[in-house]
N, C-alpha and C positions, 0 to 999 in steps of 0.2 A: 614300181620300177626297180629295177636290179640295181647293184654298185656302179658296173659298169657305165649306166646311162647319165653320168651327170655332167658327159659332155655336152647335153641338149639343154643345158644351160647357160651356155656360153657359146655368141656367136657374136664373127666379126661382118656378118654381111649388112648390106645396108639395103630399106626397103623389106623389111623383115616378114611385114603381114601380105602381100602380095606373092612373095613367094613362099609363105606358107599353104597362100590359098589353093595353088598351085601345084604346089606335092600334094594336096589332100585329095586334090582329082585328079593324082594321078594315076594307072591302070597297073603300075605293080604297088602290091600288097605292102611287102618290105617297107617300099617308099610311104605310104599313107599311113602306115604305122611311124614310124619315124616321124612323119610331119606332127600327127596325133600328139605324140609325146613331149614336141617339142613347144607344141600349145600348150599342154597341160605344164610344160618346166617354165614359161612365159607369165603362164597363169597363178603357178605358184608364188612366182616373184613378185606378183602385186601388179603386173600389165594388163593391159585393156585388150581384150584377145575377144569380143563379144562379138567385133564384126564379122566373124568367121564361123556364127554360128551355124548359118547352112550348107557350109560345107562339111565342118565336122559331124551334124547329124546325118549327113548320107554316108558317116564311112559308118554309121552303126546296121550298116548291113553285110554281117559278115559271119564267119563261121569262128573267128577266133576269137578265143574267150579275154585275151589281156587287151587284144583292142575294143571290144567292146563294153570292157570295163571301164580303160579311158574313157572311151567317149560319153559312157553315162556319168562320172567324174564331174566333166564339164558340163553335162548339163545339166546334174546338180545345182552346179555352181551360177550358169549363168539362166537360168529357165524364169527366173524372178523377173531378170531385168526383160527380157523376152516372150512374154509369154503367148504372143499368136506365134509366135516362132516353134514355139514348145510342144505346141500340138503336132506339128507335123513328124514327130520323134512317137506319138502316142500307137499308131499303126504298127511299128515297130515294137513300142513295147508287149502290146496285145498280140503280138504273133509271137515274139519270144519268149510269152508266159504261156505259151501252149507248146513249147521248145520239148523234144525228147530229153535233151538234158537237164536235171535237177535242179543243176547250178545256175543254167540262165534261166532259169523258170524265176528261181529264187530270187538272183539277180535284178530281174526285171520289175517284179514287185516292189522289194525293196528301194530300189533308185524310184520307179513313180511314187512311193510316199516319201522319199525325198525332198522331192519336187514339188513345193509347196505353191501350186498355183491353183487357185478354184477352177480355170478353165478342165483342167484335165482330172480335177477328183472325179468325176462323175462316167470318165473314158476308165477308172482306176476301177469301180465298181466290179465290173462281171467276174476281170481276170482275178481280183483278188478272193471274189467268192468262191472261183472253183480252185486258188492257190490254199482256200482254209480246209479242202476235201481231198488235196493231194494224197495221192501215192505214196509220196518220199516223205519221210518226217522233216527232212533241210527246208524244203518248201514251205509245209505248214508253218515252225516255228517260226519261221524267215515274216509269212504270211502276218500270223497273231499280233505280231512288233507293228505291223503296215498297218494293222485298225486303229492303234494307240494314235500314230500319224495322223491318221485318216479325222481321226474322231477330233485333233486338236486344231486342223481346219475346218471341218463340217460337222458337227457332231449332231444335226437333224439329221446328216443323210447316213451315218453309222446307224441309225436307231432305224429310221423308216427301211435300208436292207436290210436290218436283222444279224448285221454286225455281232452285234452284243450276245446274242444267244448263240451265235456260232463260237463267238472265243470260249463261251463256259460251257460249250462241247464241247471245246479241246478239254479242257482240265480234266476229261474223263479219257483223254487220248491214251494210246500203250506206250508210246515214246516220254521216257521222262522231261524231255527238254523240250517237248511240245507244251507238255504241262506247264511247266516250269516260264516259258516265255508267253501263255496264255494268262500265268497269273502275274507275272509283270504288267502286261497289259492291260488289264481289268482293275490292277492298283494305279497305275497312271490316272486310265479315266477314270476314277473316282476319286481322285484328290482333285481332277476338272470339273466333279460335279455336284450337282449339293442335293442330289436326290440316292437314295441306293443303288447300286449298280452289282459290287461284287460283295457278296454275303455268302459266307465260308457255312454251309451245311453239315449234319453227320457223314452225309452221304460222301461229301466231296473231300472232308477232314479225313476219311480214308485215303483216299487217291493223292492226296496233299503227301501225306505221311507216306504211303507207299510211293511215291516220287523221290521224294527226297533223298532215299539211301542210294540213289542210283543216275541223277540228275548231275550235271558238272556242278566247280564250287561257287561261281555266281548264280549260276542257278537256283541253288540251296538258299544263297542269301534273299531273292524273290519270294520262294516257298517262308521261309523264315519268316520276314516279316510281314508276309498275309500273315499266318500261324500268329503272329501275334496280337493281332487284334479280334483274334477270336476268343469266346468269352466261352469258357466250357459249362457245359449244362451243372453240374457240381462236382465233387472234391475226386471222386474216382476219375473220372473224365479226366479232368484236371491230371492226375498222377500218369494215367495211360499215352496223353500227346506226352509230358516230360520224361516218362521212359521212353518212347520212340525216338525223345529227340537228343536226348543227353551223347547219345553216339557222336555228334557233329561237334562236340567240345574238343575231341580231339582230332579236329581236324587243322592240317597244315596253315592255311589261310586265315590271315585274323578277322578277316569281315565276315565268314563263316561262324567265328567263335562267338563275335561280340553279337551277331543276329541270334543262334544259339542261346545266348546267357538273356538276352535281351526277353526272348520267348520266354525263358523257363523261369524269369523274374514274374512275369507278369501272370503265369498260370499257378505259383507257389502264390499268389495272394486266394484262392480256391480251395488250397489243400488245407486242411484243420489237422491232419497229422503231423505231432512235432517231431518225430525219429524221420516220417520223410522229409520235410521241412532242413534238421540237421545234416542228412544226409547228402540233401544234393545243396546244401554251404560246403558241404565235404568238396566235391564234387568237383563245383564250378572254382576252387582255389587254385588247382594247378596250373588250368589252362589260362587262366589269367595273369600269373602267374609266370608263364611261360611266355605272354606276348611282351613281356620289359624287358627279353632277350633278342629281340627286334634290332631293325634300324632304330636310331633318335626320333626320327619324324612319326615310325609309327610304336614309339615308346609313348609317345606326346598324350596321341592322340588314345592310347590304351588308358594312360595316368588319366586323362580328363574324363573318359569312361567309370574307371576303377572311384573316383571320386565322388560319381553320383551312386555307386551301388552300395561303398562302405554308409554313406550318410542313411540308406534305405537300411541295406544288411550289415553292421561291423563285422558279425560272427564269422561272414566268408573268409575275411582277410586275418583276424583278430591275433592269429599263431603266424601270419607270413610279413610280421613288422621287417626283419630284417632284409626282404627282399627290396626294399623300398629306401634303403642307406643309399647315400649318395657315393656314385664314384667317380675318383682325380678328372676322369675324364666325361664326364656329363656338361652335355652344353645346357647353359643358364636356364634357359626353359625346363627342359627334362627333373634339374634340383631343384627349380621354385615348385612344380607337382608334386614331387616325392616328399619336401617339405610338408606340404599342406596335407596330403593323406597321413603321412607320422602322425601329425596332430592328430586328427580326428580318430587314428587306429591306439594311439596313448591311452595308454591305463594301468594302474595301479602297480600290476602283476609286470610291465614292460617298461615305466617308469624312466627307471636306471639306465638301460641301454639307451633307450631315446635321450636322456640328457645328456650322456658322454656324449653320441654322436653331435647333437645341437654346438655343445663345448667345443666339439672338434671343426664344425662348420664356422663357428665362430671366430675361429683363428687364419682361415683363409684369407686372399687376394683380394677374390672378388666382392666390393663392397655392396653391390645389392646383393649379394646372399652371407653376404654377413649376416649384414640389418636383420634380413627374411629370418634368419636364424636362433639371433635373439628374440626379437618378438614370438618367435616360436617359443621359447621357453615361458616366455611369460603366458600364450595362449595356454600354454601346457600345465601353469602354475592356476591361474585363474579357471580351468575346468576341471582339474585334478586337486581338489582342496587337502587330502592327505599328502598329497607331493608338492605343494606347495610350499614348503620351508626347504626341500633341498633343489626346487629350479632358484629361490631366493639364494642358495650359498653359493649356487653355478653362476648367478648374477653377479655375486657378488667378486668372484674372483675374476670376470670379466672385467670388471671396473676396475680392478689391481693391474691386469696390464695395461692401463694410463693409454690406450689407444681410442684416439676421440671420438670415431665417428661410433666404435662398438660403446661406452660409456654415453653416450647423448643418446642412445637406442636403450641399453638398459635401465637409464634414467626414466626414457618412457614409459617402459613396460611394468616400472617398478609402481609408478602412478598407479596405472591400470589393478594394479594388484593389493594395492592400500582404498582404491575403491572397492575391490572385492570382497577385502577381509579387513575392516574397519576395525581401528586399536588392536594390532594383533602384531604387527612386524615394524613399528614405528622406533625401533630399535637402531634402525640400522639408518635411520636420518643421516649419523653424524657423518659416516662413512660416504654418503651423498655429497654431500656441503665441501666437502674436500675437494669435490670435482665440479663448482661452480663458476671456476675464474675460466675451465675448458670449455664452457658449451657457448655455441655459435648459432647452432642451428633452432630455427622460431618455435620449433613443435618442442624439442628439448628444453629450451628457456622455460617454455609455457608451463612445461610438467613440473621443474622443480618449483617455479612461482609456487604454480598452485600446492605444491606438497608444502612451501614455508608457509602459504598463506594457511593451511586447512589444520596446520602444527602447529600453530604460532606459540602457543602457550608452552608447546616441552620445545622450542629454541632458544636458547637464552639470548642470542642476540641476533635474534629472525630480523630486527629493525635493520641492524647494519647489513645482512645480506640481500633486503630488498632494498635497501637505496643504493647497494651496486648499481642493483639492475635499471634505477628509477633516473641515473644520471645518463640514460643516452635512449630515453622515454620516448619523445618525439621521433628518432631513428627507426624504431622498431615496428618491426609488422602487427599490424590492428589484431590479430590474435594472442600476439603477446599483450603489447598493451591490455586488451580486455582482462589479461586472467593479471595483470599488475594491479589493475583498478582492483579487481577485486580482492584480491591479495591484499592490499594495504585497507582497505576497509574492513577484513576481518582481525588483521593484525594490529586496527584501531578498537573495532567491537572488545576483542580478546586482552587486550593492555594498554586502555585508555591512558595513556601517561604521554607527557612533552614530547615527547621524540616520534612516536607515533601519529599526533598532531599535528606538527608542524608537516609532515609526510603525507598526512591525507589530505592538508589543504593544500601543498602542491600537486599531488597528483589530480585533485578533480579540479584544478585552474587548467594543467594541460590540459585534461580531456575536454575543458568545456572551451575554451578560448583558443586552442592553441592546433586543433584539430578539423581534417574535414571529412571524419567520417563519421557518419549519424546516429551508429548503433555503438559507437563510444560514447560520443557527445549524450546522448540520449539516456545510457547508464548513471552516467558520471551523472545526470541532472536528475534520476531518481536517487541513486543514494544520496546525494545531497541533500536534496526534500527531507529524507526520510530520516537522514541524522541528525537535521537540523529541526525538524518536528518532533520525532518521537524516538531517539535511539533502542527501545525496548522492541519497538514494531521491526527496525534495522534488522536488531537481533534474529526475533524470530523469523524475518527475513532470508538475509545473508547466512545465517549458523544454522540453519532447519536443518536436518538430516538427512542423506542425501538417498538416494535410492542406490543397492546394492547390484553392481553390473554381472550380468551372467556370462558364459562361454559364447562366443560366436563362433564356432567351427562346425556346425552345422546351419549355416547360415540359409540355406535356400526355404521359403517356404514350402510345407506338405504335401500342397499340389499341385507351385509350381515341378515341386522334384518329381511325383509321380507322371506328370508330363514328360519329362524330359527321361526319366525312364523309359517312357513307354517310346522313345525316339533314339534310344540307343545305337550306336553305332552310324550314327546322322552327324550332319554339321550344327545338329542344334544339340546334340550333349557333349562336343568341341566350345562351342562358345556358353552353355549354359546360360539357352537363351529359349524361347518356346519358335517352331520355324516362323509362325504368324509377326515377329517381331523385326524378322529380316528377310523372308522371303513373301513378296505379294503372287498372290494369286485368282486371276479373274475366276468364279466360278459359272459354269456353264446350266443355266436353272432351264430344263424343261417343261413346260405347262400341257394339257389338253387340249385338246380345241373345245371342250365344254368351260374349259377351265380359261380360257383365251374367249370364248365368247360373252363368257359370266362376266369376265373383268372389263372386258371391252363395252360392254351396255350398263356395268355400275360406273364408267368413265364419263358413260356420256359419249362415246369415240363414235365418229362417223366415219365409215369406212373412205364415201370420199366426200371432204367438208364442200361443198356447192361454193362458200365465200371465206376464201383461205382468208386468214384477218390480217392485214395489215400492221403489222408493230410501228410505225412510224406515228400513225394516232391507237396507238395503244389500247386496248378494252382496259377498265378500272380494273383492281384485283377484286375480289370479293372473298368473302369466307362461307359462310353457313348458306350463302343465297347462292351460291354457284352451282351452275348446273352440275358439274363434279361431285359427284359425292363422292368418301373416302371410303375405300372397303373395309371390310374386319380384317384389324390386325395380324399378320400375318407371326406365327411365333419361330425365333430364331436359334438354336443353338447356343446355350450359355459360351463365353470365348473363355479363351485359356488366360488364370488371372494375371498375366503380365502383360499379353496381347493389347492392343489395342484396343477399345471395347469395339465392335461389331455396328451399327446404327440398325434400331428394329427398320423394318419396311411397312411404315406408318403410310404411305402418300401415296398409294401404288394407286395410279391414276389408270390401269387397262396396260402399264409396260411390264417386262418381268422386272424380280426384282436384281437389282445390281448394286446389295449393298453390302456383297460377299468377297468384293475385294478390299482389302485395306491399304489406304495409301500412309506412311510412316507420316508421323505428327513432321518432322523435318522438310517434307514435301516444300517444293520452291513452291514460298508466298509471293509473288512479285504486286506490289502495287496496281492496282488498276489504273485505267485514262480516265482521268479527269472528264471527258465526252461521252462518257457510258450513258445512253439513251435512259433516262427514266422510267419503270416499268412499273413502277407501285411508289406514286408518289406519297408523301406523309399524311394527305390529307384523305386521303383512302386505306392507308395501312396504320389508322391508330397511332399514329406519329412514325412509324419504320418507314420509311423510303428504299425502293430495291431500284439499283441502277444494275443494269447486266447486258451483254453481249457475248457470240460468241466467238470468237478469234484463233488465229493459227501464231504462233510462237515458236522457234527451231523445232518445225518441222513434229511439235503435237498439237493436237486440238484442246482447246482449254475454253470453259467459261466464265469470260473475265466478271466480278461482282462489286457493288458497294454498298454495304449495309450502314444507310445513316440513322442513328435512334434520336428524333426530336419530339420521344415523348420522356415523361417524368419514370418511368419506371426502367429496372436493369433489364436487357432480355438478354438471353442465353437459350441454351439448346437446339442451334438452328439444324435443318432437315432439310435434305432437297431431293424431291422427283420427277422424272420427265417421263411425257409421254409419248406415247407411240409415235414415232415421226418417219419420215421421207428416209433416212439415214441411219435410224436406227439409234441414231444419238442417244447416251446413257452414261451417266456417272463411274469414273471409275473405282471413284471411293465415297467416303462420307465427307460431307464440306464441314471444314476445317473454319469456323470462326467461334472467335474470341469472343467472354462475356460482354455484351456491347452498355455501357454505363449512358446513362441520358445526355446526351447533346456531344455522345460521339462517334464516330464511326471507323468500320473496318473495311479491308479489300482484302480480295482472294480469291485467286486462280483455281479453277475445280477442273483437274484432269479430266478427258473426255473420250469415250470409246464409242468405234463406230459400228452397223450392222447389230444393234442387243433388243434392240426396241423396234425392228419394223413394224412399219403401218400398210396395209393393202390400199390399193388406192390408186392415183395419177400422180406425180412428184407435185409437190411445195413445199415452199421454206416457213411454213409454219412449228413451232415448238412451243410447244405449252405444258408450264413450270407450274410447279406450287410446290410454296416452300412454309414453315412451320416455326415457332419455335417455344417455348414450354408457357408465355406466358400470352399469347396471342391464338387464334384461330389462323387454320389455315390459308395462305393468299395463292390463290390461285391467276395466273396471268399470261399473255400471247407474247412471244418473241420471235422477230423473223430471223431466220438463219442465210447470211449472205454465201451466196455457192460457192464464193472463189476461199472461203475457208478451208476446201477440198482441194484446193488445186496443191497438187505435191512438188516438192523442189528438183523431182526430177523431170521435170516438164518439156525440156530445150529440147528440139529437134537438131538434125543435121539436115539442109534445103535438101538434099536428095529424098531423105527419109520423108520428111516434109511432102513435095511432092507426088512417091510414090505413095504414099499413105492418101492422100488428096483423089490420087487418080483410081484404089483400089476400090473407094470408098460407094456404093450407089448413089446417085443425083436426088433418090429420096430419101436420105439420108444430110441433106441440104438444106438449114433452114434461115432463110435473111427475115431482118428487122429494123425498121426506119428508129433512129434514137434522137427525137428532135428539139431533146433539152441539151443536149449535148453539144461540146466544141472543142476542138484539136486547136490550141494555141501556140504551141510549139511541137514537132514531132519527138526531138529527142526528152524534151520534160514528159511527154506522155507515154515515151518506150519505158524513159526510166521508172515514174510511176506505177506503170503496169507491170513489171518486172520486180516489184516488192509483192505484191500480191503471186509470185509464178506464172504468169502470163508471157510466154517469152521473145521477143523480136527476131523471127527469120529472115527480114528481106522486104523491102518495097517498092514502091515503082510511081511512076507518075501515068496517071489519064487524065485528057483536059490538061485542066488546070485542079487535079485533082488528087488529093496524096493518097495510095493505098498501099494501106500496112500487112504486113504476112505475122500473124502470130501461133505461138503453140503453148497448151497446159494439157495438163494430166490431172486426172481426179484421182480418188483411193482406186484402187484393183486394176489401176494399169489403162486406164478407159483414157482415151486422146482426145481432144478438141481442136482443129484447125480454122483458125481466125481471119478471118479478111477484113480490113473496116477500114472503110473508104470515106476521105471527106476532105472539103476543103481548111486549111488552115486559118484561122479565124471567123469562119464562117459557121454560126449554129446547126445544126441537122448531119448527122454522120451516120450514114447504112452499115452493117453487120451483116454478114453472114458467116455460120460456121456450117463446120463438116465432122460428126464425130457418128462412132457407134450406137449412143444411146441418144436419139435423138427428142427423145420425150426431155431431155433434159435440159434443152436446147431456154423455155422458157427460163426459167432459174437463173441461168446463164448470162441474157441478158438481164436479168432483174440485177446481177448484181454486179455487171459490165457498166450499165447506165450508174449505179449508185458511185463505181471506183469512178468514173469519166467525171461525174459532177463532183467528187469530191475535191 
């Protein structure tokens, strides 16, 4: 929309949807444009504009190009909650994907992969196979984007067209931005999938490279990082993609650069020449260099970059310390980075300047980048051991200007630094001790304790300055206390004499009597043993020598860092986190049909089971006697070491596997019900007892569990697989329970995904588990799945919608059922019941003497149910009949209609 239009956000009429519908049929243009826009300015605002969908899909017949962007806008927007409505838009779209004009050809594509409805993937198919052979490169590229879509709703039916080998025809396209949006695409779906999809060739490593100089600058960053997970055949190779690509360093764009440097990091691990090696550290310094001349925001995000590459490379940055000084006006973020790289770019030869600046930071306002600053100096003292006596003299004049919070922070750092260089600066104690009536803060107190306690013998009167501290003992944080116990027990080991005495049997009466935390009390009661046994054993105890602390400013492990390299320019080298740790992702496992047959007859899997089993009398579990056998081990990609671990796919019972999602350890644990049906009682599970169900929760599917261990042994390692069911039901992650100790037990909700596991067949609510766990065989067991678990919250009709839906529907699509354990005791106790599970109350009416109810649900994909169920009030035996699309599913339905009525 122009500027001009944002009076079609403000109106005073009243009756507003009526007369929208209104203009929208109406026969000038002008006006149905107008109406269009002011749905979409209604729509924007957060209003319920869905009634009107068929009228807005008939102004999509038109010759102009802004109203029929509108209108495909909205049905973007509303096509979800709509979807037999959506289809009749699909006509439309297949005409204007054979449009003379480029733009609606393009247009048309793009909105139907939009439009994320299964109904119309399959109307999507043709137009976008002759959109990936266009004429016009707008098209194609437009096109390439629409398979990524396509494949993240259906991604059997990308494979069975041929999707996939059309897009890696484009990467051989003449258009660079055909390229370029064909290799977006093929990295999309291969991050959905856990089989190979897009694998960068000689062949194609040309047309990659020759794309790139000529492709726009997000473009580049697509080519970029394909290019970088490709692994060059050896070290020339290696040098030939990093000449091609070193041109891109100077480019304007920083996410062009950081893809760039991200590339050329990962192909210098290849090259064994060190002049090229040198060369392009030369290289990549300016333009890095150049991105801290940025905004803040993307200074930030350069500094968190520049931080994982010095730790890999110093040499890039090692001459550019001084772009990295903080200035007056750097927001707090920006100087806590730039601190942290100094450190790590500190050495020998740049010392000096790094500690005046430190000095100079240390004199500022703001007091967390005081602190930061000091401690810098001591990071800088404890990894630089030749410069370690002049960060101690810059300390030490810090502590001269008598300002608290910078003196209680060099106090700490100085600790840190008499651990590292033991009997070597204990000189300057005295000049310490002067500033102990100032320290408030518990980490401060703690440091000097421990420095009187660990000096006792060069203080002359370490006694009197720990029983400062020892008069307001009880007051202080269990950290301090701790390093006071122990303080006064070396300062007794060190100068057993009265005064130290009387001192340590006050201090271990507080700790033992006078406290309620355990890892004090618990100390105080070993030294005490131990000096009232054997002071010699104390000795070697408490006085042993302590182990010498190293530099932490390369703090990341080797390979979590080479991960996080290799993610440059991501949100996972911003937070310095591996993506597995903060982004979940379902992956999409294709099998064979050889490979889908093999599994489904080492299952055991009957395509359709003749006597679906019952869970209500449960089959026993069993292990080794089950007709289940377990396949061979399926082998899994080692994970990234900080990830999550992965769970192998031990249990694969004939389903794929789906233990490629990871759910974060933090996942909501919620308690299970106490009434979870028994499904492996103890006296068949070796003492484990498995209670399980499965259940709907706001609006996810979860299966609720409780694992009780009433045998004598720990278990751990538990594992869960499902098989092939009605629904496709399938784990979204690995189940999440605790080491289970004998005679206790856990609960836990196991996220639940639907559609991953189909079984061919006739619908039933059978689901058959087996689950594992390291010191047990595995239990194999039948769970029935109540159907209104499916029933979604969007369920409520409106009696029109009701109605018409009722009368569109065919009479064999109609199926009644006598339910004659059943009884309606109250009408409203039984609307309101049935309306916890989504079953929703339209309207009722009396025959006879006879109540009949009008109900509406929804299952997953939009599928409707219309309810009639008729009976007398107190009287046993109530008839049913619904009216829905799928009417195979009609059994289920009641199965689990009669189970909520009797509950």
């Amino acid at each position: 929309m122009s500027g001009h239009d944002s009076k079609y956000f403000s109106t005073t009429k009243k009756g507003e949807i009526p007369e929208l519908k209104e203009e929208l049929n109406s026969q000038y243009k002008d006006k149905r444009k107008d109406a269009v826009k002011k749905v979409i300015a209604a729509m924007t605002v957060g209003k319920d504009v869905s009634s009107l969908f068929t009228d807005v899909v008939n102004c999509m017949q038109t010759e102009t190009l802004e109203l029929k962007k509108l209108v495909y806008l909205y049905l973007i927007n509303y096509a979800k909650s709509q979807p037999d409505l959506a289809i009749l838009a699909v006509n439309t779209f297949v005409k204007d994907s054979q449009d003379p004009n480029p733009l609606i050809r393009a247009l048309a594509v793009r909105t139907m992969g939009c439009i994320r409805v299964d109904k119309i993937t399959e109307y999507l198919c043709d137009p976008l196979q002759r959109c990936l052979k266009d004429d016009d490169p707008y098209v194609r590229k437009t096109a390439a984007v629409c398979v990524a879509k396509l494949y993240d709703i259906n991604a059997e039916l990308v494979e069975d067209r041929g999707f996939l080998d059309a897009l890696t025809d484009l990467i051989s396209d003449n258009n660079p931005m055909v390229v370029a949006n064909a290799v977006a695409a093929l990295a999309e779906i291969q991050e959905n999938s856990s089989r190979p999809i897009f694998e960068i060739t000689s062949h194609t490593l040309s047309k990659l490279l020759t794309a790139l100089n000529e492709c726009t600058e997000w473009g580049q960053v697509f080519i970029l990082d394909a290019l970088s997970k490709y692994k060059a055949t050896d070290a020339r190779e290696a040098e030939n993609i990093v000449e091609r690509v070193t041109p891109r360093l100077q480019h304007a764009n920083c996410a062009v650069v950081l893809s760039a440097v991200k590339m050329i990091l990962q192909q210098m691990e290849l090259i064994t020449s060190t002049d090229v090696v040198r060369n392009l550290c030369k290289k990549m310094a300016p333009p890095l260099v150049t991105l801290l001349s940025a905004e803040p925001e993307i200074q930030y995000v350069a500094l968190r970059n520049i931080n994982l590459i010095v730790q890999k490379r110093p040499t890039i940055l090692a001459h550019e310390i001084k772009v990295f000084f903080c200035k007056y006006n750097d927001p707090i973020y920006v100087k806590m980075e730039k601190l942290e790289i100094m450190i790590k770019l500190a050495s020998d030869r740049n010392i000096d300047q790094v500690l005046l600046e430190f000095k100079e930071y240390a004199t500022e306002v703001d007091v967390d980048f005081v602190r930061k600053a000091v401690r810098a100096i001591g990071r800088c003292a404890i990894k630089l051991e030749r410069a370690a006596e002049r960060c101690i003299s810059v300390l030490l004049e810090l502590i001269k200007i008598k300002v608290n919070y910078v003196v209680q922070e060099a106090i700490i750092v100085i600790k840190d630094i008499f651990r590292r260089y033991p009997n070597t600066y204990e000189s300057i104690i005295a000049t310490l001790c002067e500033s102990l009536d100032t320290l408030d803060e518990p980490e401060a107190k703690a440091s000097m304790i421990w420095i009187i306690g660990e000096y006792a013998e060069r203080i002359d009167n370490a006694d009197e300055l720990l029983e400062s501290f020892l008069e307001s003992f009880p007051e202080e944080t269990p950290h301090v206390q701790l390093q006071l116990l122990t303080a006064t027990v070396k300062l007794f080991l060190k100068k057993p004499t009265e005064g130290p005495q009387q001192m340590i049997q006050v201090v271990l009466n507080n700790a033992t009597m006078e406290t309620d935390n355990p890892d004090l009390r618990d100390r105080a009661y070993i030294y005490w043993r131990l000096l009232s046994t054997d002071p010699e054993a104390a000795k070697d105890v408490v006085l042993a020598e302590k182990p010498v602390i190293s530099d932490d400013s390369n703090q990341l492990d080797p390979s979590l860092l080479d991960e996080l390299l290799a993610n440059i320019a991501t949100l996972s080298s911003v937070y310095h986190k591996p993506p597995d740790s903060f982004v979940t992702r379902v992956k999409i496992t294709q099998k064979t049909e050889e490979e889908e047959f093999s599994d489904g007859a080492e299952a055991g899997h009957s395509e359709s089971p003749a006597h679906p089993v019952d869970s209500g009398a449960s089959t026993p579990a069993t292990s080794s006697s089950s007709p289940y056998t377990v396949p061979r081990q399926h082998t899994t990609a080692p994970a990234a070491p900080a990830a999550p671990a992965v769970v192998p796919d031990l249990l694969d019972l004939g389903g794929e596997s789906n233990n490629s999602a990871i759910v974060p350890v933090d996942q909501p644990s919620v308690a299970a019900s106490p009434t979870l049906p028994v499904l492996v009682p103890a006296s068949t599970g070796q003492g484990l007892q498995i209670s399980a169900q499965v259940i709907r929760r706001d609006g996810q599917i979860f299966y609720s569990m409780l694992f009780e261990n009433h045998s004598q042994i720990a278990l751990d390692g538990f594992m869960i697989q499902f098989n092939k069911n009605t629904f496709g039901l399938a784990a979204a992650g690995p189940l999440q329970v605790p080491q289970l100790q004998p005679g206790t037990s856990a609960s836990t909700l196991l996220p639940m995904v639907l559609f991953q596991n189909l079984s061919p067949g006739p619908p039933n609510s059978l689901l058959q588990v087996a689950v594992k766990n390291n010191q047990q065989p595995v239990w194999y067991f039948n769970d029935k799945i109540l159907f209104n678990v499916f029933f979604t919250e969007d369920g409520k009709m409106e009696r029109s919608t009701f109605l018409e839906t009722w009368k569109s529907l065919p009479d064999s699509n109609e199926v009644s059922r006598e339910l004659p354990g059943t009884i309606i005791n109250s009408v409203e106790a039984t609307v309101e019941h049935l309306a916890t599970s989504n079953m929703f109350f339209i309207a009722k009416r009396k025959h006879a003497n006879q109540e009949v109810l009008y109900l509406s649900a929804k299952i997953v994909r939009g599928i409707p149910f219309l309810i009639e169920l008729t009976g007398a009030v107190g009287i046993p035996g109530l008839k049913c009949a619904i009216k829905t699309p799928s009417p195979e599913m009609a059994p289920l339905f009641f199965e689990a209609l009669e189970t909520l009525l009797k509950s």
